[in-house]
N, C-alpha and C positions, 0 to 999 in steps of 0.2 A: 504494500500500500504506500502511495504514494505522498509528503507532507502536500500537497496541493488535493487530491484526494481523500485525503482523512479530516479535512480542511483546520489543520491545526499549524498552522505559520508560527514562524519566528521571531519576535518584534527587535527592532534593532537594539531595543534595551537588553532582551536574552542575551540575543546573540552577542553583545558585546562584555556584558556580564560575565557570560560562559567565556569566551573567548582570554576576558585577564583573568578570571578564577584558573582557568587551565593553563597559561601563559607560566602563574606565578608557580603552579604546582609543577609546572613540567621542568622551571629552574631549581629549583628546589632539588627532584629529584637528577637532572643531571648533575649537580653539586654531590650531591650526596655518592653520586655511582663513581663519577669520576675519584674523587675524594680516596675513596674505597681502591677502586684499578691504579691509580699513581702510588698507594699503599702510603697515604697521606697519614706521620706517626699519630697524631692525635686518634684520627681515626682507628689508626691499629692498636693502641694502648685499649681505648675503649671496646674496641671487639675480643682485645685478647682477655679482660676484665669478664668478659662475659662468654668466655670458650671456645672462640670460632680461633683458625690456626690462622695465617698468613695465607694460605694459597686459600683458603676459605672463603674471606673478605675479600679475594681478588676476585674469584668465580661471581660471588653474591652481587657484586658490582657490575659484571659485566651484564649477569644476568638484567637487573635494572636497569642497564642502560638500552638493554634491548627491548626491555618490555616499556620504558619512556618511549623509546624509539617508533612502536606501533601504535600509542597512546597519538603520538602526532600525527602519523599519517592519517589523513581522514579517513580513507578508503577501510582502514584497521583501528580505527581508536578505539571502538565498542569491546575489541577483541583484547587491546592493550588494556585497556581496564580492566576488563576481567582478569588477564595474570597480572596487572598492578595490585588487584583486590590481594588474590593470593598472596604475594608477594609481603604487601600489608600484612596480613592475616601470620602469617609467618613472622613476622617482625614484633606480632602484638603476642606470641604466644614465647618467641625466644625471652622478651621481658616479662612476662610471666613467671616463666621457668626459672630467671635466673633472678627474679622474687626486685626487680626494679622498681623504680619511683611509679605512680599510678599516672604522673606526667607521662613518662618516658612508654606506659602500657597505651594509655588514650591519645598518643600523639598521632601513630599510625593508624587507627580508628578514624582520627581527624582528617589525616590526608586521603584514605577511604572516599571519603564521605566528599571532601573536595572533587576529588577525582571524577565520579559520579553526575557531582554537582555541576561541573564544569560541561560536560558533555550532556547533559536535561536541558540545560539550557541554550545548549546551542541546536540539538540536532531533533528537530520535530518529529521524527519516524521513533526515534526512542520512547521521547513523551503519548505520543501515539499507545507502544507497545507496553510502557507501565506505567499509565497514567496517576499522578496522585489524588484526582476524585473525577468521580462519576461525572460523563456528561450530563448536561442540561435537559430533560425532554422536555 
């Protein structure tokens, strides 16, 4: 179904909304990935604090920067999201496990929820397919 079709458009306020909500998460996370693949020490102190080895952090990185990577292509962002969820979702259980701040547990929750957000508002065949309330009759 088509967003012309489903007759549920974009208003340039979504779209630009969704457009810096994604913009800011997508810098974010290449920071983050790169950060990781350069074996940035900060970054490695704090991975090795919480038991990941060195080639670990490097893999974890790369993987991220691939899954940023689909998140921007249009053609693939719905697809990127979903292994960013994962990705997430793995991020929020290693601070679990390794009994972290509830900051450091809700943060990837947070950028979850971003991630998501950013792409609702830009891409109408989403909000289309999970719509947050009931049409009008």
């Amino acid at each position: 179904m088509t967003a012309a079709a489903s007759g549920a458009g974009t208003s340039k306020g979504s779209l630009w909304t969704g457009r810096v909500i994604s913009g800011l998460v997508v810098l974010f996370l290449l920071f983050d990935g790169v950060t990781k693949v350069i074996r940035e020490p900060h970054v490695m102190e704090a991975s090795a604090r919480i038991g990941f080895s060195g080639q670990s952090v490097v893999a974890i990185g790369a993987v991220l920067l691939v899954c940023t990577l689909l998140y921007v292509i249009p053609r693939s962002s719905i697809f990127g999201a979903v292994l960013l969820t994962g990705y997430l979702g793995g991020a929020v259980a290693t601070n679990v496990l390794a009994k972290t701040s509830a900051f450091n547990v809700s943060f990837p929750v947070i950028f979850g929820v971003l991630v998501w957000g950013g792409i609702f508002l830009r891409d109408p065949e989403l909000r289309a397919i999970i719509p947050l309330r009931r049409p009008v009759r």
